[in-house]
C-alpha positions in Angstrom: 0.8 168.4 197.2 -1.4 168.9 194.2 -0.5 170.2 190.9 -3.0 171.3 187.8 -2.7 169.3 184.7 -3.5 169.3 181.3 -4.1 166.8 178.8 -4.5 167.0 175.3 -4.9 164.0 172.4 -2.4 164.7 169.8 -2.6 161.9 167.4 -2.7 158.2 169.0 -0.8 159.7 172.2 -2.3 161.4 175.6 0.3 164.0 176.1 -0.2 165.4 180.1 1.6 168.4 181.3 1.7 170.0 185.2 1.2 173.7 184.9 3.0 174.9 187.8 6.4 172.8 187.0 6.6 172.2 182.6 6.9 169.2 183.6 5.2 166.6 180.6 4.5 163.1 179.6 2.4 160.9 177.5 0.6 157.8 177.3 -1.6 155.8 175.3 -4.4 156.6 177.7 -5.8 159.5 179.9 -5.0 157.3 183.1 -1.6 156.0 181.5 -0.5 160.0 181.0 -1.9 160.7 184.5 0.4 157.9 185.8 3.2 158.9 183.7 3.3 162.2 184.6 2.9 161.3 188.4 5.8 159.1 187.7 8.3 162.2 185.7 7.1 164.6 188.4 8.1 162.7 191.2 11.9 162.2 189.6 11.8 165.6 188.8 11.3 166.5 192.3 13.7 164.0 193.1 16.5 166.1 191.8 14.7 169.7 192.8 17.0 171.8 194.5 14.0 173.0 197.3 10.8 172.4 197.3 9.6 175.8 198.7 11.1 177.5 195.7 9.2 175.2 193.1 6.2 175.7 195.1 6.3 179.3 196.6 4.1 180.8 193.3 1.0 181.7 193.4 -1.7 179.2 192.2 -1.8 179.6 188.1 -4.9 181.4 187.0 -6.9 179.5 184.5 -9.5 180.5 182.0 -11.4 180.1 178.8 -11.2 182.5 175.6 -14.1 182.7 173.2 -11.8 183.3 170.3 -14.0 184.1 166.4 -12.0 183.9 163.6 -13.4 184.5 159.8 
């Protein structure tokens, strides 16, 4: 199973989140927030009522914006 992440520095902390479940975590590192959120996704699915139902969307679509602002 593969799941799209995103990763953003917000102050000292790597804060990782998978798109298709809101599921987030952090770390002090890119690789530490990778394997943190491996970690809270795997509990999370743990405690998932079915699988098919968290995973029966479509794919998320993801872009850019080129955003100007005066």
């Amino acid at each position: 199973m593969k799941c799209t992440t995103v990763i953003t520095k917000e102050g000292k902390w790597y804060v990782s989140k998978c798109v298709e479940l809101g599921v987030a975590s952090q770390g002090k590192s890119v690789e530490e927030a990778q394997k943190n959120l491996k970690e809270a996704i795997e509990l999370y699915l743990d405690d998932a009522p079915s699988m098919e139902k968290l995973f029966s969307r479509e794919a998320p679509f993801i872009t850019f914006l080129d955003i100007r602002h005066a």
